[in-house]
RODO-2510 file (C-alpha; in nm, 4 decimals, decimal comma):
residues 186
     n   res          X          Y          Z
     1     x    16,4870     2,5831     8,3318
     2     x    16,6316     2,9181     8,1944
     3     x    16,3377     2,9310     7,9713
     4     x    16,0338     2,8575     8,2460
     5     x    16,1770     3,1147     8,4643
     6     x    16,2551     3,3524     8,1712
     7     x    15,8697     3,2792     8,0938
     8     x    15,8102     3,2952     8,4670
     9     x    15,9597     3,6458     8,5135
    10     x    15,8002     3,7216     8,1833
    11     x    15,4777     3,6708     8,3152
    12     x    15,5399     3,8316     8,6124
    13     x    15,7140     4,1642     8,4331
    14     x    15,3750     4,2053     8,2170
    15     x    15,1736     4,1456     8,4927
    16     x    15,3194     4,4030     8,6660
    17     x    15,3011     4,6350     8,3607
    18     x    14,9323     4,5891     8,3420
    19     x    14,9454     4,6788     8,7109
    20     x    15,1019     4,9759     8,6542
    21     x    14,9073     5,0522     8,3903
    22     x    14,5730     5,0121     8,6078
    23     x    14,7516     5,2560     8,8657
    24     x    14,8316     5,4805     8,6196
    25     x    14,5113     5,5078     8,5028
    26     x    14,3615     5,5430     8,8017
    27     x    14,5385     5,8011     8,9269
    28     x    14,4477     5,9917     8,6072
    29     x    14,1083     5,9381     8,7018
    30     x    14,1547     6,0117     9,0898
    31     x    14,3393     6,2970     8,9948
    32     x    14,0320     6,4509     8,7701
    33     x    13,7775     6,3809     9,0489
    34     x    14,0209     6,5574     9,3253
    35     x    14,1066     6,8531     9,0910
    36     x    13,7590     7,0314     9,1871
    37     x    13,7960     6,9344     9,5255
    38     x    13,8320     7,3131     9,6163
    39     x    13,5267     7,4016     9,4585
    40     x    13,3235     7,1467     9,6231
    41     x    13,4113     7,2188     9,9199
    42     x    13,3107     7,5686     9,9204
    43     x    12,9947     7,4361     9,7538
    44     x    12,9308     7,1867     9,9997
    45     x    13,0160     7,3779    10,3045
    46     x    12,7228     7,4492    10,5358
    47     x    12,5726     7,7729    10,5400
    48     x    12,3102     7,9129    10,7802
    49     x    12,0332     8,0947    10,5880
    50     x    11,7842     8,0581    10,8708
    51     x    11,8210     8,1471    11,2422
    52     x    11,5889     8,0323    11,4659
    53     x    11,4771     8,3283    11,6996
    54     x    11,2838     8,2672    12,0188
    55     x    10,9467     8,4087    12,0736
    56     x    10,9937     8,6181    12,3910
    57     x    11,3133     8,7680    12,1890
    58     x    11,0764     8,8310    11,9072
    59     x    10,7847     8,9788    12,1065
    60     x    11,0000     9,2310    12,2738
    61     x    11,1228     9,3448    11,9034
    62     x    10,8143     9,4010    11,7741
    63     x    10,6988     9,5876    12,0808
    64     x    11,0408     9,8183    12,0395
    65     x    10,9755     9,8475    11,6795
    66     x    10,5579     9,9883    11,7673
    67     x    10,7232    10,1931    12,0047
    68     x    10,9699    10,3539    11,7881
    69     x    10,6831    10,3581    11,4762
    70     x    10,3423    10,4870    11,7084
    71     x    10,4611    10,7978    11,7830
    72     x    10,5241    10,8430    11,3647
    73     x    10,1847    10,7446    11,3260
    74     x    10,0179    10,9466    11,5765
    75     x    10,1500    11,2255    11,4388
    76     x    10,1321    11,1835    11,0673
    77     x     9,7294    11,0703    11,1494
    78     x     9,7007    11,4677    11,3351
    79     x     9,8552    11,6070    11,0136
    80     x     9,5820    11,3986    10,8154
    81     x     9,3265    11,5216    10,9853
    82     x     9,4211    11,8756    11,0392
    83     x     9,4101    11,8782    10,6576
    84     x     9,1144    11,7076    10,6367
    85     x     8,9449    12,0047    10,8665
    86     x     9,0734    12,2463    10,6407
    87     x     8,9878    12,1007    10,3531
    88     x     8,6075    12,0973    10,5197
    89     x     8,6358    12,4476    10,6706
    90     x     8,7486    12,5235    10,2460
    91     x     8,4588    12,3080    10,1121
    92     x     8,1807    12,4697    10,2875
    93     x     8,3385    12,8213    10,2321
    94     x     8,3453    12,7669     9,8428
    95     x     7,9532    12,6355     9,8530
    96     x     7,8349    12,9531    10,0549
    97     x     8,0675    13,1765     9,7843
    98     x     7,8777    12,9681     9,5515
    99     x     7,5333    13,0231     9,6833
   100     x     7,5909    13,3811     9,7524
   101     x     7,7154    13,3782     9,3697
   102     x     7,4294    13,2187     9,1726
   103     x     7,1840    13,4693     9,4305
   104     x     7,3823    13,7517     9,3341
   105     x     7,3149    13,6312     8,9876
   106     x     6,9105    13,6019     9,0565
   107     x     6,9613    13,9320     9,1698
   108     x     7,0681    14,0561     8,9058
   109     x     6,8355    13,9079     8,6964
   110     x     6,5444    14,0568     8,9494
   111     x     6,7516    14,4088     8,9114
   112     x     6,6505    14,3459     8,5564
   113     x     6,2863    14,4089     8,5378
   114     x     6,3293    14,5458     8,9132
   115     x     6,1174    14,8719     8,8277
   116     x     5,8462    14,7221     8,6323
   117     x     5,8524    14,4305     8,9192
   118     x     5,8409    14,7555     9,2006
   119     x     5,5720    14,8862     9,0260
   120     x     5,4120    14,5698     8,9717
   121     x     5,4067    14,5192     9,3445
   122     x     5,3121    14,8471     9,3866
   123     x     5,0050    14,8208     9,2343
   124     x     4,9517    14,4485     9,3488
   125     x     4,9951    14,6170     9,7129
   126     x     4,7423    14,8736     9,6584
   127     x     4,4786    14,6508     9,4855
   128     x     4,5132    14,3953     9,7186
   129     x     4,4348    14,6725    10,0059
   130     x     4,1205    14,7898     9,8060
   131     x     3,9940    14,4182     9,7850
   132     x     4,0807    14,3761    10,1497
   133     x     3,8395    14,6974    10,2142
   134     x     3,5909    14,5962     9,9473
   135     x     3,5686    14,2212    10,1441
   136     x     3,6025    14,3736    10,4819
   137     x     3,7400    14,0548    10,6099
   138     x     3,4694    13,8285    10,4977
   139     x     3,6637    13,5919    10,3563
   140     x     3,9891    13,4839    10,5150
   141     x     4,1382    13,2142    10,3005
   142     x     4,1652    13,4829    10,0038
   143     x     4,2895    13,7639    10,2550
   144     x     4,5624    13,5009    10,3812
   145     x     4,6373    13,3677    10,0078
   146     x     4,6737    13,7708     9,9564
   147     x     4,8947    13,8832    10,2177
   148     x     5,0876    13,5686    10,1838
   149     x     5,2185    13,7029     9,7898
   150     x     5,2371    14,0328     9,9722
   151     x     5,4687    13,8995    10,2075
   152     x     5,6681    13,7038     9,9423
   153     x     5,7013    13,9833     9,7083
   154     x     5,8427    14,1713     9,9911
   155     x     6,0830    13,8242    10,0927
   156     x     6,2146    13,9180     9,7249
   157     x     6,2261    14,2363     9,7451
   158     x     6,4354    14,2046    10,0471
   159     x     6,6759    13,9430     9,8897
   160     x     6,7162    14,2249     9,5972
   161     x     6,8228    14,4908     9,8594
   162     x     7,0772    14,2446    10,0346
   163     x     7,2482    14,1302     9,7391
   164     x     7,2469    14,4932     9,5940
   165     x     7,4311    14,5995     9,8874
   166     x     7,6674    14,3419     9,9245
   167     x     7,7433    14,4215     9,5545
   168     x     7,7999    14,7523     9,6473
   169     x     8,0233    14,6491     9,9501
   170     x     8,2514    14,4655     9,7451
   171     x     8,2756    14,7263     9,4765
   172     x     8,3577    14,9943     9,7688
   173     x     8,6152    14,7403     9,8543
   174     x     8,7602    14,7104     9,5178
   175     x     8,7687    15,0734     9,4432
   176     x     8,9381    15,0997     9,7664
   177     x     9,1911    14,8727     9,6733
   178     x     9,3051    15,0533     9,3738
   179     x     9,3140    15,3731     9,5584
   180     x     9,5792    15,2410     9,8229
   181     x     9,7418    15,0823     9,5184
   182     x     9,7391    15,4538     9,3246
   183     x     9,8836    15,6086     9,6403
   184     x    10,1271    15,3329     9,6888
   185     x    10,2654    15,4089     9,3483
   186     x    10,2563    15,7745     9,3781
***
């Protein structure tokens, strides 16, 4: 009897090894899962990254925000165009310094052969009176086609004058100039 309940308890003493055993080895096991537990929770806590915002709430933002922003605008758009004016106002100023330039530059190039050109309309004037008094009016067409290069030789003539005196103008206004500046430095 010793021996059947010395195997009995036997039994009973590995059984409950193998038991302990199992527990041990799963509390190694519970004990890895449960050691990141911190971290996991901080992973796996809920975070809002959206908020829901309601539409009346929103409309009245935006309508702050233009209201804060128009003003801005309105004025930056005045500055825009104010330069924009000037710019204009600068534009057309440089093309009528550039047109009085390049006639200034005919000019000059008329001031060139100017007394042969005088003297060329000169003559031109006085033949084309003698034909006029030779015709006596006869014929119209070659009185108008005459007094018509009359009357552009004296169109040139006058651009000559005007762009000779404006030359002159700004030269007087130069010389001018650096007799202030002489003084000045006297």
């Amino acid at each position: 009897m010793e021996s059947s309940t010395s195997s009995a308890l036997a039994g009973s003493v590995s059984s409950l090894r193998s038991s302990m055993h199992l527990l041990d080895s799963s509390i190694s096991i519970l004990d890895s899962g449960v050691a990141d537990y911190p971290r996991l929770a901080r992973v796996l806590q809920r975070t809002r990254h959206f908020e829901l915002v309601s539409e009346p709430s929103l409309l009245a933002a935006q309508e702050g925000l233009l209201s804060e922003i128009q003003p801005e605008v309105d004025t930056l758009l005045g500055r825009v165009e104010t330069y924009l004016d000037r710019l204009e106002r600068r534009e057309k100023g440089l093309i009528a310094k550039a047109e009085l330039q390049e006639g200034r530059l005919r000019g000059s190039s008329y001031a060139g052969g100017s007394s042969s050109g005088a003297r060329g309309s000169a003559s031109a004037t006085s033949g084309a009176s003698g034909t006029k008094d030779a015709v006596g009016g006869a014929d119209g067409k070659a009185l108008s086609a005459q007094e018509e290069m009359k009357m552009q030789q004296m169109r040139q003539k006058k651009e000559r004058l005007s762009y000779a005196v404006s030359r002159l103008e700004l030269q007087a206004g130069q010389r001018e100039r650096q007799l202030r500046k002489s003084m000045a430095a006297q």
